[in-house]
C-alpha positions in Angstrom: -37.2 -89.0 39.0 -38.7 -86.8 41.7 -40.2 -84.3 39.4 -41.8 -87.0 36.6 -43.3 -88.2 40.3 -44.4 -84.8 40.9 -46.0 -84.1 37.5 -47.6 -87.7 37.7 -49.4 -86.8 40.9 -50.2 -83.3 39.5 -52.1 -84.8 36.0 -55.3 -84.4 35.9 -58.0 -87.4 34.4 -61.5 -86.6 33.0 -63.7 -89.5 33.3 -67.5 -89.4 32.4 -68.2 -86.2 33.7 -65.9 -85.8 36.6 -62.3 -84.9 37.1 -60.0 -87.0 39.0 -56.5 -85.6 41.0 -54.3 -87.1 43.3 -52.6 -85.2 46.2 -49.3 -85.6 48.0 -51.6 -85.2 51.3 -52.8 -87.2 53.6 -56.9 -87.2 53.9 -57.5 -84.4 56.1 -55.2 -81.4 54.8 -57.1 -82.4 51.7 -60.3 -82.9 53.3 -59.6 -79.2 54.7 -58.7 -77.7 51.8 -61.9 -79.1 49.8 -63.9 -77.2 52.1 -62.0 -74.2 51.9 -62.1 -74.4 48.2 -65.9 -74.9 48.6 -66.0 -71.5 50.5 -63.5 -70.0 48.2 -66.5 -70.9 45.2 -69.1 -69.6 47.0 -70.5 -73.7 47.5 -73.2 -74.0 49.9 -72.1 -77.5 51.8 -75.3 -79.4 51.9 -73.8 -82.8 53.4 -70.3 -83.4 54.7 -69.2 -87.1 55.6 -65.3 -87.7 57.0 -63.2 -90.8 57.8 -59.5 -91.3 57.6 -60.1 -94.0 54.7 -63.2 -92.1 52.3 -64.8 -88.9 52.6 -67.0 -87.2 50.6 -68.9 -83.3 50.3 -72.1 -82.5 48.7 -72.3 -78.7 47.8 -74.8 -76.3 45.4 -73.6 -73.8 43.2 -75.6 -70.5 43.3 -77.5 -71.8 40.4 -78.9 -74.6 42.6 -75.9 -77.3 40.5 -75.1 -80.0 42.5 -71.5 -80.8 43.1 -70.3 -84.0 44.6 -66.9 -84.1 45.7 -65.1 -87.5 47.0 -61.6 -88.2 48.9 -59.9 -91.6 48.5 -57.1 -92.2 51.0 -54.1 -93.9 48.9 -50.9 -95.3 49.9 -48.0 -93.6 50.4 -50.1 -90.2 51.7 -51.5 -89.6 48.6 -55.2 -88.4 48.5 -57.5 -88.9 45.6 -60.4 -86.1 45.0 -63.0 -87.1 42.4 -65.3 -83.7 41.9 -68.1 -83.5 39.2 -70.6 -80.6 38.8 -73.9 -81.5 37.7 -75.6 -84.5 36.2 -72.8 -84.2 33.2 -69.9 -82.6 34.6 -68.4 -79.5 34.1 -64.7 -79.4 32.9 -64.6 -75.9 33.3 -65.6 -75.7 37.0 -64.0 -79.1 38.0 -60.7 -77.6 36.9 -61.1 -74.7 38.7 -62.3 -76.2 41.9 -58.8 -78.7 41.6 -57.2 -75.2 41.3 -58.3 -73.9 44.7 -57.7 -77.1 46.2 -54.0 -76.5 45.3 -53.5 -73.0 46.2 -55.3 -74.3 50.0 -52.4 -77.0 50.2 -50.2 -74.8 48.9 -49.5 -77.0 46.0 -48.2 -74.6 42.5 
């Protein structure tokens, strides 16, 4: 039963343009490791906002794309990231930013 939990938490959801992951973390490892993943992108942080409950970054791509990324505290220490790249999404760059957030938590 531990690993189904483990692949649960590790699925991935695409919903209108942004892509959805939950974390075994609590917000700020998660929080943390969105900004390192940010750096790890080469995102410019425009606007940073943090509480224990919701959090959320605003970054730019090179290219001048806005990317809004948003942490959900959960039960159980589980953090939720939303992150969506441009007016549309990007399904490409979501997936890669998720990525990063897992090699920052140390998450394979």
């Amino acid at each position: 039963m531990a690993v189904g939990a483990a692949v649960g938490i590790g699925a991935y959801q695409w919903a209108e343009g942004t892509m959805i992951k939950d974390y075994p973390r609590t917000m700020q490892p998660t929080y943390q490791a969105c900004v390192a993943a940010c750096k790890t992108m080469q995102l410019t942080i425009e606007k940073e906002s943090y509480s224990a409950l919701q959090s959320r970054i605003r970054a730019a791509t090179k290219d001048g794309t806005t990317v809004n990324i948003e942490l959900v505290a959960r039960p159980n220490d589980i953090t939720t990231v939303k992150v969506r790249f441009g007016f549309m999404g990007n399904k490409d760059q979501s997936g890669y930013f998720h990525r990063n957030v897992m090699n920052h938590l140390g998450i394979q």
